[in-house]
C-alpha positions as CSV (number, residue, x, y, z in Angstrom):
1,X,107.3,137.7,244.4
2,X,105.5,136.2,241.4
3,X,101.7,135.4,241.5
4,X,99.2,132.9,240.1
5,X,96.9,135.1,239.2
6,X,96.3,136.7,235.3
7,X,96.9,140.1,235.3
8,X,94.3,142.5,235.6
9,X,91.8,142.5,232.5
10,X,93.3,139.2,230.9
11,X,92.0,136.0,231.1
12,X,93.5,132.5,230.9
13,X,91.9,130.2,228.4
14,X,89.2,128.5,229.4
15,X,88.5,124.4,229.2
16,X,85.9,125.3,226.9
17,X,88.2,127.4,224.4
18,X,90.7,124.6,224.4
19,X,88.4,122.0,223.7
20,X,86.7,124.1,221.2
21,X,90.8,125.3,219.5
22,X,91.3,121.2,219.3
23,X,88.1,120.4,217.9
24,X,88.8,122.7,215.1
25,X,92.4,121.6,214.9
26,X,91.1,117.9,214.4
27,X,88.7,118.9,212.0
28,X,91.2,120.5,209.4
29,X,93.4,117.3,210.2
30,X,90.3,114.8,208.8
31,X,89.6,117.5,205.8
32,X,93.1,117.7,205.0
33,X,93.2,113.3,204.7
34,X,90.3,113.4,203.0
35,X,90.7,115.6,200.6
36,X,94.7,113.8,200.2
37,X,92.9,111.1,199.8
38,X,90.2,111.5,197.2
39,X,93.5,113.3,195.1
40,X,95.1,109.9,195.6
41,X,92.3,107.9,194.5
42,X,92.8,109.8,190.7
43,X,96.1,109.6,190.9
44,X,98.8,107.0,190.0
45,X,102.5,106.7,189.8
46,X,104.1,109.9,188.9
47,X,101.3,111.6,189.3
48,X,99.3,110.0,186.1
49,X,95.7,110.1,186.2
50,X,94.0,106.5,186.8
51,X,91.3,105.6,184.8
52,X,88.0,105.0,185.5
53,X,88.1,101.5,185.6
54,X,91.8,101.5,187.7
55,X,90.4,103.9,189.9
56,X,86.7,101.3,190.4
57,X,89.8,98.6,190.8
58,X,91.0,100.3,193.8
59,X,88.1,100.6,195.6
60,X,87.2,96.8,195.1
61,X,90.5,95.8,196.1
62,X,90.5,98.4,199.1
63,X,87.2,96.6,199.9
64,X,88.6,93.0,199.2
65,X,92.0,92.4,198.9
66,X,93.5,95.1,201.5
67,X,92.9,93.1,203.7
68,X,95.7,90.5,203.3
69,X,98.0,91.9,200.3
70,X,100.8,94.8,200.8
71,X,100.0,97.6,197.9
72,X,101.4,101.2,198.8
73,X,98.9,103.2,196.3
74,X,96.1,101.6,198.1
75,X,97.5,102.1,201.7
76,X,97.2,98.4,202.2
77,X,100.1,96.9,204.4
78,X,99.0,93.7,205.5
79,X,101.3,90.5,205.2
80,X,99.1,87.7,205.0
81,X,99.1,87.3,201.2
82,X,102.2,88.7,199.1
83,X,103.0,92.2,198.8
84,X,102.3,93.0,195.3
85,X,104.5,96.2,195.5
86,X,107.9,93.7,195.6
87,X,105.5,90.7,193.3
88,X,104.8,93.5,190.8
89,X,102.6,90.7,188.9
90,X,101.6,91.0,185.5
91,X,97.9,91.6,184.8
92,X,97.4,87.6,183.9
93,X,98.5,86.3,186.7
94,X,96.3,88.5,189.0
95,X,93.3,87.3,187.1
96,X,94.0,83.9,187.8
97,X,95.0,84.4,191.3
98,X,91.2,85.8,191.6
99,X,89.8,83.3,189.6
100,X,91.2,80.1,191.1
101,X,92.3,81.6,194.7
102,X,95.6,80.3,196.2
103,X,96.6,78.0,199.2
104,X,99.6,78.0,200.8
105,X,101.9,79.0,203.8
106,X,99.8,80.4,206.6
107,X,97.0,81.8,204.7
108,X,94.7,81.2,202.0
109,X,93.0,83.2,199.6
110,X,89.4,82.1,198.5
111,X,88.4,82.1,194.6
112,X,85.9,84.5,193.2
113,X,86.3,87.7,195.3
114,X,85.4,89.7,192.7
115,X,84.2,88.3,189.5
116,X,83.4,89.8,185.7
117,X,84.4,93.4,185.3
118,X,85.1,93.5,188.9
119,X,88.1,91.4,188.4
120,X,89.4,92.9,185.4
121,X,89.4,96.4,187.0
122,X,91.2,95.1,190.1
123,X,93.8,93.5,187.7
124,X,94.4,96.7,185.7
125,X,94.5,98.6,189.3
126,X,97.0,96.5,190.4
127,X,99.6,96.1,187.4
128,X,99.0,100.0,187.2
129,X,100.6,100.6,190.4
130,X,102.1,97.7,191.9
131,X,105.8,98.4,192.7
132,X,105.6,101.8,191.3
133,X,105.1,104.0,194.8
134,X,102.3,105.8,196.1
């Protein structure tokens, strides 16, 4: 007849060791993504190093731009705006896309998100990678 109890001298698990086995488990998950991802913020298309600047870009356009446009490198899959992976536009017209904005369909993007440098580094992030994979 088989019984419910543990044999004699072992123990099941406790609620407290399986909480404590998950936590760690969770822990090396958020370590492994973050360290993935601070790789991934130096990194471009086959594997070539972004520059400083490309690598400032992606961060502002993280920050600003994410938040409507499709890019793969930056992990941004929203489809208000275009997705610049399938645009692919050259570096011009991304300036003046931040410069003057753009209305249209069922969204609009406002003018002057980033201005200066800022712009320019979000342009060369963008033609760097745009349509090129993560």
């Amino acid at each position: 007849m088989a019984s419910d109890t543990a044999e004699p001298g072992r123990r099941r698990p406790g609620v407290g060791t399986l909480v404590a086995l998950f936590t760690i488990l969770m822990l090396a998950v958020v370590a492994y993504v973050v360290v993935d991802a601070s790789t991934h913020d130096e990194r471009g298309p086959g594997d070539a190093e972004l520059t400083a600047t490309q690598r400032e870009g992606r961060r502002l356009f993280v920050e600003n731009c994410s938040q409507c446009h499709a890019l793969e490198h930056a992990g941004a899959v929203q489809t208000v705006g275009p997705d610049l992976d399938e645009l692919r536009p050259p570096r011009e017209l991304v300036l003046n896309a931040i410069e003057q904005g753009r209305a249209g369909g069922a969204g609009q993007m406002p003018a002057n998100l980033v201005v200066g440098d800022q712009a320019e580094a979000v342009a060369d992030y963008v033609t760097a990678v745009a349509g090129r994979g993560g």
